[in-house]
N, C-alpha and C positions, 0 to 999 in steps of 0.2 A: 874653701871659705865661701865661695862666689854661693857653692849649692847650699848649703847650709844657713845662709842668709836669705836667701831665692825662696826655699822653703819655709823658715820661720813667717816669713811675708805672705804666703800662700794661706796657712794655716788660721787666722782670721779669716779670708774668705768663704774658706770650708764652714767653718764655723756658722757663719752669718748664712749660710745656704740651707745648711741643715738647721737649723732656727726656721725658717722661712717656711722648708717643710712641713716641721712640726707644727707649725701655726697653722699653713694653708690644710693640713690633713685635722687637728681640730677646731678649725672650722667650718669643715666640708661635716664633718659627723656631727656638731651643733646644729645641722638643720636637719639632721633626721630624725624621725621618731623613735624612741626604743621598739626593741623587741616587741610586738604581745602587747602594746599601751597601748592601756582604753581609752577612751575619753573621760577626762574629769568630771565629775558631780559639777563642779561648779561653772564647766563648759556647759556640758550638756542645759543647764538650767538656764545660762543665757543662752544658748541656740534654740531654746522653747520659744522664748517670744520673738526669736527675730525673724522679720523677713525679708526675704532676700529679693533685690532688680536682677531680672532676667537681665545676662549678658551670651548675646548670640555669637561673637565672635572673641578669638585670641586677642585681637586690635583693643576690643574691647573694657578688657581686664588695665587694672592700674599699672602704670609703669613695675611699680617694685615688685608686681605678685607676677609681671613677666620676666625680668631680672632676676628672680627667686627661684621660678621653673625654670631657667635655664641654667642654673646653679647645682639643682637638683636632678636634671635632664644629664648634666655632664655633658652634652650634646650640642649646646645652644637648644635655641627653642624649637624643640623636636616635636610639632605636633600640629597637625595638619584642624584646620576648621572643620564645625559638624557635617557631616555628611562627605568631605573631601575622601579623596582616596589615600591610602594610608600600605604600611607594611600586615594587611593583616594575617591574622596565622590562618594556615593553610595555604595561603596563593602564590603565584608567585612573588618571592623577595623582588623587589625594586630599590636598592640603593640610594636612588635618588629622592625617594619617599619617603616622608616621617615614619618614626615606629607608633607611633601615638596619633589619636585622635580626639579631639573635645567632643562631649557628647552633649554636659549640661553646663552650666556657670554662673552664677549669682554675685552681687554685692551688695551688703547691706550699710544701710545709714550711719553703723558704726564701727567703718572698717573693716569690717571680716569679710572672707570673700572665699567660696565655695565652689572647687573645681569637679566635675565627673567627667572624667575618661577611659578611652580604651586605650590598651597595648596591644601591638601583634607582635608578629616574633613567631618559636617553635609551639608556643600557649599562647593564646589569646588570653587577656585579664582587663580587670575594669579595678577602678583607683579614686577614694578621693581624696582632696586635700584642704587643709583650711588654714587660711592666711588670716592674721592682720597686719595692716597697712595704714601708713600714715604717709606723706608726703616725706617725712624724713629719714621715715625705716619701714620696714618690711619684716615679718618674722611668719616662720611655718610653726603653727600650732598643733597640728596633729593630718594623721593621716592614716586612710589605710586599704584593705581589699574590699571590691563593693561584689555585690550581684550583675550579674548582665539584666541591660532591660527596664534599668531606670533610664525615665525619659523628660522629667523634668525636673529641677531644680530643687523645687518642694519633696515629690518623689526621695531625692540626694537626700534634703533636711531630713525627714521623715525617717529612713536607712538610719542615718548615722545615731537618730534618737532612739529607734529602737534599738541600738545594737546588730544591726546587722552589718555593717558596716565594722569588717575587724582590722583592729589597728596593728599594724606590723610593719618592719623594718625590711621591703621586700624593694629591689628595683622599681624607682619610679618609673 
């Protein structure tokens, strides 16, 4: 009788655990982009006229769009300042290194905020992302594979309006 009660008791908690998961796993893929998603016509059209404040460092980015990369980093904030040393591909691995590096970073007047970096790893790759941000929330709007070799911020704007810039569901 003792185990059979013991258990019925148990049985909620399970429950309530595995709830918790299903939420915390979609909410982990509510900030990812689909597959293969473009940018919207009606993004793209307001990223035409905005322009974006150079932001030189990680410090520099709003509270929730570092909160947000470190969400999406699964890592904490894995990502070392421009020009820092980094995990990049080809060198030697350093553990203690970010895999990521900032390369450009922007925010404009009306929240949106534009990330370009590098990954190392077995591939080097380059990524960007596009926030907006309010003091009270945070949301990723899109994101995806860039070029190597952008170098400034405009450059990032410029990419993602032509389409160079393609959007995929790949490791932040």
């Amino acid at each position: 009788m003792y185990i059979h009660i013991r258990m019925a008791a148990m049985r909620p908690t399970r429950l309530l655990c595995a709830i918790g998961v299903a939420l915390w796993s979609a909410a982990i893929a509510g900030h990812q982009a689909a597959p293969g998603t473009a940018l919207s016509t009606k993004l793209r059209a307001h990223l035409k006229g905005e322009r974006f404040g150079i932001v030189t460092s990680i410090r520099g980015l709003p509270l929730g769009v570092r909160e947000e990369l470190q969400t999406m980093f699964g890592t904490g904030l894995d990502i070392a300042e421009p020009g820092a040393a980094f995990q990049a591909a080809g060198g030697a691995a350093d553990p203690k290194l970010p895999t990521r590096r900032l390369v450009a970073a922007g925010c404009a007047k009306d929240n949106h905020c534009l990330i370009y970096y590098e990954r190392g790893g077995k591939t080097q790759s380059w990524h960007v992302m596009l926030f907006h941000w309010t003091p009270s929330a945070t949301r990723f709007e899109w994101g995806g594979t860039a070029a190597r070799g952008l170098a400034t911020i405009e450059d990032v704007r410029n990419a993602v309006l032509s389409g160079a810039v393609k959007g995929a569901n790949q490791g932040w």
